[in-house]
N, C-alpha and C positions, 0 to 999 in steps of 0.2 A: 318279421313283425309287420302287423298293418299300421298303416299311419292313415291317425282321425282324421277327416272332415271334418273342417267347421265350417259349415255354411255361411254364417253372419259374420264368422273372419273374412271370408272370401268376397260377401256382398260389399262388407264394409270397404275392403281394399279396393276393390274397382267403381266404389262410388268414388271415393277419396281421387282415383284417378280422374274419372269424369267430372269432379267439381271443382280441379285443379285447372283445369281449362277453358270452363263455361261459368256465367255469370249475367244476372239478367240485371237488365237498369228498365228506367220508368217507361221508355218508351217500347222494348223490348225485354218483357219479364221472360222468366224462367219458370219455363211448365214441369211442375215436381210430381212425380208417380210414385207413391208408395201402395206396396198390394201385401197385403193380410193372406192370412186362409179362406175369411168369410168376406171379406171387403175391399173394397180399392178407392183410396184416395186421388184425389187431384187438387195442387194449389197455384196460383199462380205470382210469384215470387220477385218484388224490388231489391235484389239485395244489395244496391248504393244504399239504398234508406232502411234496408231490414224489417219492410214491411210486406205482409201479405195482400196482393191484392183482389184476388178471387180464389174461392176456393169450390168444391162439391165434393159429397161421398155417396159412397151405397150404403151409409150410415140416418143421411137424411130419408124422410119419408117421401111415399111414391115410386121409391127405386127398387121394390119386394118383386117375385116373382122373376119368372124366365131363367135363361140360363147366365154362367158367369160373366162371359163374352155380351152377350145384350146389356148385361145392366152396366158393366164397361164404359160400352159403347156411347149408351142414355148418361154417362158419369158427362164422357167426352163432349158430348154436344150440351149439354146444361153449362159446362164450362166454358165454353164456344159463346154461348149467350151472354154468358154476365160479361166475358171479356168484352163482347163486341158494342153491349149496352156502354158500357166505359171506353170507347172507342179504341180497345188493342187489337191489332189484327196480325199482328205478327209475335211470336214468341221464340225460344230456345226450349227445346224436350230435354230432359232430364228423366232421363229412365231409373236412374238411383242405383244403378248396379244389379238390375236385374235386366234378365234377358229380353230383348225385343220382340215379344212370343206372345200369342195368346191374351189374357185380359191385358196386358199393356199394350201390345197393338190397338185391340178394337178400340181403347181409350184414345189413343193417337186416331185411328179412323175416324173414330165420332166428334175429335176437334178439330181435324181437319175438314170436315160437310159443313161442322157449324159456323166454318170461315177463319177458319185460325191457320196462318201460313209457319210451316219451320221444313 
């Protein structure tokens, strides 16, 4: 017999490992990557105080057009911005249990140009 996949067991457990270990405070937040089918999120995360403190999507408008990867990338660097207007220049990635591939790279590339060090 075959044994199911579950995918969202699987993601879920290796976020679980990854947030067991990392943890962002005021001065160094925690850059959160969550990716959809059609979208990919970025937040940037206090969690001594359990507050958000930058966020962007390809939810928001302006981010249509091009391909996954670019609009990624333009998540990555919009987020790069807000952090840097509030003077954060350093963070902790959080990739959420998904692979280091593709739109979650180009999102790390585009906050990395935008000036964001991890």
């Amino acid at each position: 017999m075959y044994k199911k996949i579950n995918r969202k067991a699987i993601r879920a457990k290796k976020h679980y490992r990854i947030r067991k270990n990392i943890s962002g405070t005021a001065a160094c937040p925690r850059l959160a990557v969550y990716r959809s089918n059609k979208h990919i999120y970025a937040q940037l995360i206090d969690d001594v105080a359990g507050v958000t403190l930058a966020a962007a999507s390809s939810t928001a408008a302006g981010f249509g057009g091009g391909s996954d990867q670019e609009a990624a990338k333009k998540i990555g660097l919009a987020l790069a911005e807000k952090a840097v207007a509030k003077g954060i220049t350093e963070v902790i990635f959080d990739r959420g249990g998904l692979i280091y591939h593709g739109r979650v790279a180009a999102l790390a590339d585009g906050a990395r140009e935008g000036g964001l060090k991890f």
